[in-house]
C-alpha positions in Angstrom: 14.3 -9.5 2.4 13.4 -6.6 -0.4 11.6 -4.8 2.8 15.0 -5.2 4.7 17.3 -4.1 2.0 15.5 -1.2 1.2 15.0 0.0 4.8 19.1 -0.3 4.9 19.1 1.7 1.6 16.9 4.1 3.1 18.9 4.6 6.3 21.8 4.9 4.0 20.8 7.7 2.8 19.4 9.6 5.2 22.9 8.8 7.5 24.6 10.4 4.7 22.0 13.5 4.7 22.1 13.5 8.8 25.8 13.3 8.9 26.2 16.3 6.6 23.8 18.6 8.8 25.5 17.5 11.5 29.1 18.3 10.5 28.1 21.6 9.0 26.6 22.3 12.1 29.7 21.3 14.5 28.1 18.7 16.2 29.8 15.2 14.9 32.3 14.1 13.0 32.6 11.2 10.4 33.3 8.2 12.5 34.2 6.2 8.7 37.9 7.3 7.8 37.4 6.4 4.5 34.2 8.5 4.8 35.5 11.3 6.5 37.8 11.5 3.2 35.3 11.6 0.8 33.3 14.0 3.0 36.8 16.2 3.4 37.3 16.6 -0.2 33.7 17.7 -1.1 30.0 16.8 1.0 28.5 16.3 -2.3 31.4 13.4 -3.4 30.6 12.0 0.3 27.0 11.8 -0.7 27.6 10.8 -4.1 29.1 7.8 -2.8 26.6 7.0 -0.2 24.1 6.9 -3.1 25.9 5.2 -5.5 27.0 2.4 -3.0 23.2 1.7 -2.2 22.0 1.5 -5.9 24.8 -0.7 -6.9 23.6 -3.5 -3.8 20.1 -2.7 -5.2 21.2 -3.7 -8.8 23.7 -6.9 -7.6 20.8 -8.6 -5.0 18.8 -10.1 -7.4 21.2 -11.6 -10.0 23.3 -13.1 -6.8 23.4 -17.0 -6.3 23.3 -19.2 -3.6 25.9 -19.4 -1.3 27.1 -15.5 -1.9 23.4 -14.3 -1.5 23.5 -16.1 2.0 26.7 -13.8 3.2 25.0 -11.0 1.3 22.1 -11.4 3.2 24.3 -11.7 6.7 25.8 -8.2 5.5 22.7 -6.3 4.7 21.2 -7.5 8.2 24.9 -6.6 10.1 24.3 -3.1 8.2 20.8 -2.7 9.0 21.2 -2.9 12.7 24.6 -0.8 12.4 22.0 1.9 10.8 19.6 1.6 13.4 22.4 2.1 16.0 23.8 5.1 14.2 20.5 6.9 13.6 20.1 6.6 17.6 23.0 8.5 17.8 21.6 10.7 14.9 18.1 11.4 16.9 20.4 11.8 20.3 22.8 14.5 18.8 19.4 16.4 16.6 18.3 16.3 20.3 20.5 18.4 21.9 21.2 20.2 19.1 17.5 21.8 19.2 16.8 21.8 22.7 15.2 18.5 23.4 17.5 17.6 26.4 
């Protein structure tokens, strides 16, 4: 489970970082509205979020009890394969953005 949690922290993080190349460079847009807000009034608040989202669900995993850790767990795994999804998206846009195909 610690593997899995911080892979989704990890992919987290380097959404946020892809997602800002990607805007600045014209080639996505923030598919989160709520997101796309943060990112609207300043990249660095978008990020600042991102981050601070991950390290509070790093704090909060180990003091949670049975049965919330069990819906925890369900989330982090939903989130995990969302983040694998999105950074398919990620590696298909960086694609044709440098020439790949």
């Amino acid at each position: 489970m610690k593997n899995l949690l911080l892979s989704t922290a990890i992919m987290n993080v380097t959404d946020a970082i892809l997602t800002m190349i990607g805007i600045k460079a014209g080639e996505i847009i923030e598919a989160n509205p709520v997101m796309a807000w943060a990112y609207d009034v300043h990249p660095l608040f978008f990020l600042t979020i991102k981050i601070l989202l991950t390290l509070v669900l790093l704090m909060l995993i180990p003091h949670l009890r049975f049965p919330l850790k069990r819906v925890i767990t369900g989330s982090i795994i939903l989130a995990f394969c969302g983040y694998v999804f999105v950074h398919g998206l990620h590696v298909t846009w960086l694609g044709m953005w440098v020439g790949l195909w």
